[in-house]
Every structure is written in C-alpha cells, then in structure tokens.
C-alpha positions in Angstrom: 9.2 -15.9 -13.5 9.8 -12.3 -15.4 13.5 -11.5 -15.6 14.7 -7.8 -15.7 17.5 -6.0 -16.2 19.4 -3.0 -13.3 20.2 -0.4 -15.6 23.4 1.5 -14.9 21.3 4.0 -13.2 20.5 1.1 -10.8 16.9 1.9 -12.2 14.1 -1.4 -13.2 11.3 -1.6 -15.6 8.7 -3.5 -13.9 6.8 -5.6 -16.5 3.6 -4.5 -17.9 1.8 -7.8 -17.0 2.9 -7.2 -13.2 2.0 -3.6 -13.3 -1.7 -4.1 -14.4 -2.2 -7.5 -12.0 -0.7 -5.8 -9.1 -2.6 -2.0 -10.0 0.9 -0.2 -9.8 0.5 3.5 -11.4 3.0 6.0 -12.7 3.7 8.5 -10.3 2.5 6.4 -7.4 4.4 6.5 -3.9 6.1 3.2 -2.3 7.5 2.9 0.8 10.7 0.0 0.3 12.3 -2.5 2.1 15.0 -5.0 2.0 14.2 -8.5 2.9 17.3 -10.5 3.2 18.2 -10.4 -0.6 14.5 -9.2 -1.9 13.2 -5.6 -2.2 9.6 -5.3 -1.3 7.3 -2.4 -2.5 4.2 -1.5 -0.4 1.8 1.4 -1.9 1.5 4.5 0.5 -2.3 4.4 0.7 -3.6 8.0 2.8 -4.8 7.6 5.4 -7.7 9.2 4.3 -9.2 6.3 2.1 -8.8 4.1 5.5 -11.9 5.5 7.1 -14.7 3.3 7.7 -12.6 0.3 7.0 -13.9 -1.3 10.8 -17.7 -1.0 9.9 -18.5 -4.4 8.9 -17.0 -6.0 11.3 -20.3 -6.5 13.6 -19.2 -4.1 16.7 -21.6 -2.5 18.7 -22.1 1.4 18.0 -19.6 3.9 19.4 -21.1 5.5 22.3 -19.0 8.3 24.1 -18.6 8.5 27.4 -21.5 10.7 30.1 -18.3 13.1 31.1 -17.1 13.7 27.4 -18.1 16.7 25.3 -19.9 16.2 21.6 
C-alpha cells in the first residue's frame, strides 16, 4: 500500500507506479465519486471510441425494418 500526502490545497500526487499500471495521463478527465470513505476515479472515455464495441459478440446482422427509410 502507497501512502500520500493532502496538501493544504486538498490537492494528491498519485504515485508514478499507479499512474503507469492504471494508464492515467496528465490532462485526462475523471468523473469522481465518494464511496463511503473512498474516492473513486473513472476515465471519461468519448463516446466516440465506444463504437463497434458489440461486434464480437456473435449477434445476427442488423437488419432494418421493410417500413424504415435507409
């Protein structure tokens, strides 16, 4: 376990070995929340790098509907 310090500025220096294992970035955008007495970080990922995320799951192709425009 890694122990740091809350500056006066209530500001933490996350250590470097956690940085690189975890892929945290300077500059990068978290969304946090308190769990009981814990803080969580969770990266704000776009949702532009979720696309395609669903294709190997083994689903049949989309097909639209007979009514439905292109």
């Amino acid at each position: 376990m890694t122990m740091v310090t809350v500056s006066p500025k209530f500001q933490v220096v996350i250590p470097k070995g956690v940085r690189e294992r975890i892929g945290l970035e300077a500059g990068q955008k978290d969304h946090v929340f308190e769990l009981e007495q814990s803080i969580l970080l969770v990266p704000q990922v776009p949702t532009s790098s979720l696309r395609g995320f669903l294709e190997d799951l083994g689903l049949p192709p989309f097909e639209r509907e007979g009514d439905r425009d292109p």
